[in-house]
DSSP file (Angstrom, degrees, kcal/mol; ACC not computed):
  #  RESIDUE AA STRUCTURE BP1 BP2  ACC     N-H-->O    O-->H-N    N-H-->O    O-->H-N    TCO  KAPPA ALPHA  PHI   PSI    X-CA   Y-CA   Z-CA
    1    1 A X    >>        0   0    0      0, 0.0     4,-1.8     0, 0.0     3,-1.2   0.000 360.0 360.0 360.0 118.0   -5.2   -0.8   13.3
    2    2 A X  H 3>> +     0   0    0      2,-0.2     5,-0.9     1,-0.2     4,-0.5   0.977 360.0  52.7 -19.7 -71.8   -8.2    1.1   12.3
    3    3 A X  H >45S+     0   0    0      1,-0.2     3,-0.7     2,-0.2    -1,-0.2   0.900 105.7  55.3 -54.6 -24.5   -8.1   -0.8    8.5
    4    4 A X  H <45S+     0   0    0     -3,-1.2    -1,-0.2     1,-0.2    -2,-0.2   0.898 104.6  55.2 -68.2 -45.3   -8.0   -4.3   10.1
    5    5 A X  H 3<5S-     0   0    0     -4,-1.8    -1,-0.2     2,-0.2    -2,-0.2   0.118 119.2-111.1 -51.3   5.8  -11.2   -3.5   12.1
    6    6 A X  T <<5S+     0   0    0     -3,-0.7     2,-0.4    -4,-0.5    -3,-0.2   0.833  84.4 123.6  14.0  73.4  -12.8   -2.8    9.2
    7    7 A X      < +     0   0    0     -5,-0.9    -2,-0.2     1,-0.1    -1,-0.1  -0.792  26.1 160.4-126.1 106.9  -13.2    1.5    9.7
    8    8 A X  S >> S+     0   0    0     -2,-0.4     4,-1.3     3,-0.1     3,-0.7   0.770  72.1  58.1 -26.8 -60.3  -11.3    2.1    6.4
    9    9 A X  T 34 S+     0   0    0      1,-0.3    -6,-0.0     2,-0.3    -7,-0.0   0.667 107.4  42.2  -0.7 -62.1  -13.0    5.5    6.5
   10   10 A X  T 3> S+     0   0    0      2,-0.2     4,-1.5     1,-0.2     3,-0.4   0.708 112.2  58.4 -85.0 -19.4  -11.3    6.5   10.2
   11   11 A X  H <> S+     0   0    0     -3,-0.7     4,-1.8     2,-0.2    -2,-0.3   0.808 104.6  51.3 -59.5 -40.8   -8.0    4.8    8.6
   12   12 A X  H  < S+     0   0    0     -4,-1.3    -2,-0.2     2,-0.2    -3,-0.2   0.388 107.7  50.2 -74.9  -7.7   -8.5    7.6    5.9
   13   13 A X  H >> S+     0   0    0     -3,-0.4     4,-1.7    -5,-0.1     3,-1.1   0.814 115.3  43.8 -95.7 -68.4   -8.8   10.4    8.7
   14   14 A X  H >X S+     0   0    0     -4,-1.5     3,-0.8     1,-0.3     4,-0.5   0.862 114.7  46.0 -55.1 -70.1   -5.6    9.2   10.3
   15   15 A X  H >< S+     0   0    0     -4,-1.8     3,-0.6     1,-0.3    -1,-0.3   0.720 115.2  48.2 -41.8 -49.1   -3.8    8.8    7.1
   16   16 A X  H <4 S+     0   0    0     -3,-1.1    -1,-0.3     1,-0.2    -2,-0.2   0.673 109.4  62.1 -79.1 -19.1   -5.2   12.6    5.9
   17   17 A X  H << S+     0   0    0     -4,-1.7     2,-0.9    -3,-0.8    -2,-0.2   0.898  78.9 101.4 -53.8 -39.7   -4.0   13.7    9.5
   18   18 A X  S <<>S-     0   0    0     -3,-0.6     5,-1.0    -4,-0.5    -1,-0.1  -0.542  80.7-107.0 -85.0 103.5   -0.4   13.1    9.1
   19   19 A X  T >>5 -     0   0    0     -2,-0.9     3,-2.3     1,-0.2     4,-0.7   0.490  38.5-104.6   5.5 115.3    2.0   16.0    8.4
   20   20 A X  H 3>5S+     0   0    0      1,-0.2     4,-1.6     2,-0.2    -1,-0.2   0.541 114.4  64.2 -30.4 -22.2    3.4   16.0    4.8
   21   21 A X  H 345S+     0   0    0      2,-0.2    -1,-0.2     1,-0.1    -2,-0.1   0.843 111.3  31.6 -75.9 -37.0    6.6   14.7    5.7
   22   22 A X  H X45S+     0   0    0     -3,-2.3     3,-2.5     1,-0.1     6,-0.3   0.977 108.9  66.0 -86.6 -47.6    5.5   11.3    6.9
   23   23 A X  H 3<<S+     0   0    0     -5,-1.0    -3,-0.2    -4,-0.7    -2,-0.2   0.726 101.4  50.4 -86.2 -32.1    2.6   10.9    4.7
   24   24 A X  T 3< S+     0   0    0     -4,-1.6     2,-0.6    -5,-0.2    -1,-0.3   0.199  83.7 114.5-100.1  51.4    4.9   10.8    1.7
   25   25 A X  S X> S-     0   0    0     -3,-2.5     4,-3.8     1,-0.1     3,-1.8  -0.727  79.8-117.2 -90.9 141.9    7.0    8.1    3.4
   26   26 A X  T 34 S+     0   0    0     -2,-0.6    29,-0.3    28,-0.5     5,-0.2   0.859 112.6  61.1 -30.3 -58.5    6.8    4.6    1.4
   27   27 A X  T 3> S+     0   0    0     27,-0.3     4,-0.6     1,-0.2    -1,-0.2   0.810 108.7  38.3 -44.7 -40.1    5.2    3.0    4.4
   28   28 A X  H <> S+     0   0    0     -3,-1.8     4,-1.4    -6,-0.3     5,-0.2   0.726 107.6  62.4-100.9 -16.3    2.2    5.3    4.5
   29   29 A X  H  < S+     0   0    0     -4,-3.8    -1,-0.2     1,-0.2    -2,-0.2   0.537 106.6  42.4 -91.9  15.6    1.7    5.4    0.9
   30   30 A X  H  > S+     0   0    0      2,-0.1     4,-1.0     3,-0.1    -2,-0.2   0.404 116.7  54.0-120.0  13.9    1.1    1.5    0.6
   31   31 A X  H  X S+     0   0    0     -4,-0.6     4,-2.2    -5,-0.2     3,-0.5   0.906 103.7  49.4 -62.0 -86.5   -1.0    2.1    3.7
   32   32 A X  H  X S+     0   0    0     -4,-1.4     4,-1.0     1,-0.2     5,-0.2   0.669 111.1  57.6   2.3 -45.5   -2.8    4.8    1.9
   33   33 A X  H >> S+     0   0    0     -5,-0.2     4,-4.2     2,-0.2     3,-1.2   0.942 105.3  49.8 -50.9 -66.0   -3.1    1.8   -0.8
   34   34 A X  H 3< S+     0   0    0     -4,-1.0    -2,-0.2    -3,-0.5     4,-0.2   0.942 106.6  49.1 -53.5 -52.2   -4.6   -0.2    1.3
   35   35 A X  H 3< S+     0   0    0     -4,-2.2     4,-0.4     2,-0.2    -1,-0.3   0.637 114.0  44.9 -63.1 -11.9   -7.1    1.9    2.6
   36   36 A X  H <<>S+     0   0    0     -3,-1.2     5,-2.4    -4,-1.0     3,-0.5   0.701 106.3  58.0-102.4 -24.9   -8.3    3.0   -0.7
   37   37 A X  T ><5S+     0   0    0     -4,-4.2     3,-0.7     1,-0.2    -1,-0.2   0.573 105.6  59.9 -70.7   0.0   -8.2   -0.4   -1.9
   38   38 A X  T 3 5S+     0   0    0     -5,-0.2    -2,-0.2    -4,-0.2    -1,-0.2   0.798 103.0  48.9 -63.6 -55.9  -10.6   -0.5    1.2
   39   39 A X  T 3 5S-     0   0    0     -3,-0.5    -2,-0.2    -4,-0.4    -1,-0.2  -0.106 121.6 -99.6 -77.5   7.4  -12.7    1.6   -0.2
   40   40 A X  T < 5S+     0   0    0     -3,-0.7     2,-0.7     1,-0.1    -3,-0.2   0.713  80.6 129.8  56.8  26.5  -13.2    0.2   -3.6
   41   41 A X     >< +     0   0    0     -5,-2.4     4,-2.6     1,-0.1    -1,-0.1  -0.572  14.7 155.5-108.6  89.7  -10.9    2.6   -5.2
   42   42 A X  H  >  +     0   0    0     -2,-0.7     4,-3.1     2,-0.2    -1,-0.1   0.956  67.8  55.9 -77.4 -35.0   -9.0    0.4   -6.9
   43   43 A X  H  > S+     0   0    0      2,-0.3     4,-1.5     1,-0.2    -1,-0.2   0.919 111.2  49.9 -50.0 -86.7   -7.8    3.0   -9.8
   44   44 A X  H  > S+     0   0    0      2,-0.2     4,-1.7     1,-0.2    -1,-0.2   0.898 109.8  49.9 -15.4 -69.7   -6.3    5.4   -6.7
   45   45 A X  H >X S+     0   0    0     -4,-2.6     3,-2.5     1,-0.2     4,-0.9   0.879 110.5  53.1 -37.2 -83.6   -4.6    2.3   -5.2
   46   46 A X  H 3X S+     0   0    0     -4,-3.1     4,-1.7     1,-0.3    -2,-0.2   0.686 104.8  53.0   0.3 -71.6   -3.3    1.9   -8.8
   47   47 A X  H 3X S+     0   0    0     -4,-1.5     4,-1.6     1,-0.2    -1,-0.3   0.742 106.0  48.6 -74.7  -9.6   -1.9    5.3   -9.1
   48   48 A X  H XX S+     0   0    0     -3,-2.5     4,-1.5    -4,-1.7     3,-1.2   0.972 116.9  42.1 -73.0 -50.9    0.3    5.5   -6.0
   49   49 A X  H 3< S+     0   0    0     -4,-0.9     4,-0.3     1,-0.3    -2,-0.2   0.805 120.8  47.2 -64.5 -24.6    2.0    2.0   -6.7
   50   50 A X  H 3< S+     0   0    0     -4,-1.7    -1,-0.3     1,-0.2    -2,-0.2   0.633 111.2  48.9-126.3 -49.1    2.0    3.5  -10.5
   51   51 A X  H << S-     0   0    0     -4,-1.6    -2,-0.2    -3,-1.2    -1,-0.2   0.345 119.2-128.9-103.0 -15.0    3.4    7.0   -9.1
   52   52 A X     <  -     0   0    0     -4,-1.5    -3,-0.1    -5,-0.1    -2,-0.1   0.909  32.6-171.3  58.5 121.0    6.1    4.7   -7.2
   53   53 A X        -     0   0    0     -4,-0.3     2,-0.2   -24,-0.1   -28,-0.1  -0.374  17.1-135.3-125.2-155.7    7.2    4.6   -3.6
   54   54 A X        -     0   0    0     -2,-0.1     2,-0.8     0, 0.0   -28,-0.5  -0.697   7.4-155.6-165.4 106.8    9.6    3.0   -1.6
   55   55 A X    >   +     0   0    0    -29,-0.3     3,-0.7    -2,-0.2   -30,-0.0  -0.697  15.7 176.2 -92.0 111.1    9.1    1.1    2.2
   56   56 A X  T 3  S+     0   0    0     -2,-0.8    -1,-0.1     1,-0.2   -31,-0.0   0.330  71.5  58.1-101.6  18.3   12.1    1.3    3.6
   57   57 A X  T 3  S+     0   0    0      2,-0.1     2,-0.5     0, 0.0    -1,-0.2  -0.037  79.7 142.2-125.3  -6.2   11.3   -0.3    7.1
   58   58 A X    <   -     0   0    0     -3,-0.7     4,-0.2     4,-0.0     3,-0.2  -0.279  50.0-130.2 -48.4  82.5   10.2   -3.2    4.9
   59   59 A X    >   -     0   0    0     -2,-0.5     3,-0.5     1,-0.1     2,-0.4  -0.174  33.1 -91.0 -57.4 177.3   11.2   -6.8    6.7
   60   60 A X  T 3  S+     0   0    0      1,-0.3    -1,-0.1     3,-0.0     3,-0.1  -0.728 109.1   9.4-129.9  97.5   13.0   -9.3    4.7
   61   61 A X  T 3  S+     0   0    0     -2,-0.4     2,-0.4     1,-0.3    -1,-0.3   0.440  86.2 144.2  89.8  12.9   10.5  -11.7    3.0
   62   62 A X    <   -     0   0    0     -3,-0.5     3,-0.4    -4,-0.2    -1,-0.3  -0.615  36.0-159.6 -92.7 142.6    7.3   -9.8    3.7
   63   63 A X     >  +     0   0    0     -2,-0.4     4,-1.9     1,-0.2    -1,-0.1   0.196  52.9 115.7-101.8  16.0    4.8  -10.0    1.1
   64   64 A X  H  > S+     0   0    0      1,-0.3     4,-2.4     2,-0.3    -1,-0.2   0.674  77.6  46.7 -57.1 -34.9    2.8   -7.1    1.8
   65   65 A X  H  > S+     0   0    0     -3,-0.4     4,-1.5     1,-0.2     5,-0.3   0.801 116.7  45.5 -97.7 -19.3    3.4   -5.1   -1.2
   66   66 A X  H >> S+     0   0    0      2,-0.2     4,-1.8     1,-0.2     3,-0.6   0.942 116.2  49.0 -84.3 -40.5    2.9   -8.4   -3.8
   67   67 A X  H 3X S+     0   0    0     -4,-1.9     4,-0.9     1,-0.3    -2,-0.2   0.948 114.6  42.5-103.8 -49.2   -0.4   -9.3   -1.6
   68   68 A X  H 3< S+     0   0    0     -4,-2.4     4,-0.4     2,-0.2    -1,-0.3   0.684 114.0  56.1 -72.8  -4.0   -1.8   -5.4   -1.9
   69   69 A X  H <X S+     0   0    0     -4,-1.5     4,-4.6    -3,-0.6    -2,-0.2   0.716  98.2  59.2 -54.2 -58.5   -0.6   -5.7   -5.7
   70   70 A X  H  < S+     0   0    0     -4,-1.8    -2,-0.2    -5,-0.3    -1,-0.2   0.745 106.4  51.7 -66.9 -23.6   -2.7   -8.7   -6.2
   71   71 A X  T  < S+     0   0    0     -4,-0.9    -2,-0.2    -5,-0.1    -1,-0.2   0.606 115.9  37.6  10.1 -73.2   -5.7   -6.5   -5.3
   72   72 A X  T  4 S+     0   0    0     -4,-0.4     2,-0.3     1,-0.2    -2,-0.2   0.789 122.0  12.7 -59.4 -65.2   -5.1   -4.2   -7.3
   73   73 A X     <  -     0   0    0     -4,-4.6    -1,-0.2     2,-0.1    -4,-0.0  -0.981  45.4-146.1-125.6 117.6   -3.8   -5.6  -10.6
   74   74 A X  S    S+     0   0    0     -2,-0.3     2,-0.2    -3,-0.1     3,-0.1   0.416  70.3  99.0 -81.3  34.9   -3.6   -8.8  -12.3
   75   75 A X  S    S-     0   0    0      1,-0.3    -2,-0.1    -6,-0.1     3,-0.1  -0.401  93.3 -67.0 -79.9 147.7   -0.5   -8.2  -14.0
   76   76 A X        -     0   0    0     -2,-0.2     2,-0.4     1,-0.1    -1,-0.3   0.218  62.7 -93.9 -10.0 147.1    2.8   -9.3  -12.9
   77   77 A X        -     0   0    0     -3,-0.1    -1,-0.1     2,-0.0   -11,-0.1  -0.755  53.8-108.8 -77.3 131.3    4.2   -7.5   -9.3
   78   78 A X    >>  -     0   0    0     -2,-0.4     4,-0.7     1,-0.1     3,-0.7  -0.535  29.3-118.6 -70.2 167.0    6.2   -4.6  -11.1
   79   79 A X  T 34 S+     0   0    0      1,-0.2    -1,-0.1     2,-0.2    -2,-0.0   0.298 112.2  64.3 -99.1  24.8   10.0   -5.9  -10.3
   80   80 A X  T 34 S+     0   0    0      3,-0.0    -1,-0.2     1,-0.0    -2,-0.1   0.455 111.5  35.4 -99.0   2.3   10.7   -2.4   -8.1
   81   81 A X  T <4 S+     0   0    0     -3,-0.7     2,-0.6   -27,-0.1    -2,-0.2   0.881  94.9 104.9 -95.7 -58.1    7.9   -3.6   -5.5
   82   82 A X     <  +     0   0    0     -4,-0.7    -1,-0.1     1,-0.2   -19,-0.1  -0.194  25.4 140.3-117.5  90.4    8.9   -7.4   -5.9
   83   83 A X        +     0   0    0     -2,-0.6   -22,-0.3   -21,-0.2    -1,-0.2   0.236  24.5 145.8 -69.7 -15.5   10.9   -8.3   -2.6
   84   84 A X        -     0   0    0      1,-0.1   -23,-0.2     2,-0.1   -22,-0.1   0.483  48.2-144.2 -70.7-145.3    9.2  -11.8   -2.3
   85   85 A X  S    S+     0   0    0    -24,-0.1     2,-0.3     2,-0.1    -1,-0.1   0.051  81.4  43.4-162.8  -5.8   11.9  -14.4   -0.8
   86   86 A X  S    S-     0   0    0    -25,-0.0    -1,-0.1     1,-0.0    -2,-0.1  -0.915 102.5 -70.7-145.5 165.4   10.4  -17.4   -3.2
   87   87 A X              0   0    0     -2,-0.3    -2,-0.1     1,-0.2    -1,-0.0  -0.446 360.0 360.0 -72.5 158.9    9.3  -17.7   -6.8
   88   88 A X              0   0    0     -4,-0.1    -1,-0.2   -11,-0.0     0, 0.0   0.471 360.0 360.0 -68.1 360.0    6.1  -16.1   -7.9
């Protein structure tokens, strides 16, 4: 993945690439998170989770949306993100 290599930038091409129908699927808007949290925009990041999405391909204890949450915010994981499988 482009954002693991650290190219955030070319993650942000791919991401602006993808056909409207996928790009507002859940999955690519906390991708889209990620990459702008990438990018030091933390305030952008903010407003997607803020504007509320929904990964629905999402395995069963993954902690992805509580780890890019912590990133972002220190406030609480709001409890429509908050999947986790264990106490906070």
């Amino acid at each position: 993945m482009l954002l693991a290599a650290g190219r955030p930038a070319a993650a942000a091409g791919a991401l602006d690439g993808l056909p409207s129908a996928y790009a507002r699927r859940g999955r690519f808007q906390l991708l889209r998170a990620q990459v702008l949290l990438a990018q030091g925009e933390k305030a952008a990041a903010r407003a997607l989770f803020d504007a509320g999405f929904d990964v629905d391909d999402l395995r069963e204890g993954d902690e992805v949306l509580g780890e890019t949450w912590a990133a972002i915010s220190r406030e609480p994981l709001p409890a429509r993100y908050d999947f986790r499988m264990r106490p906070a």
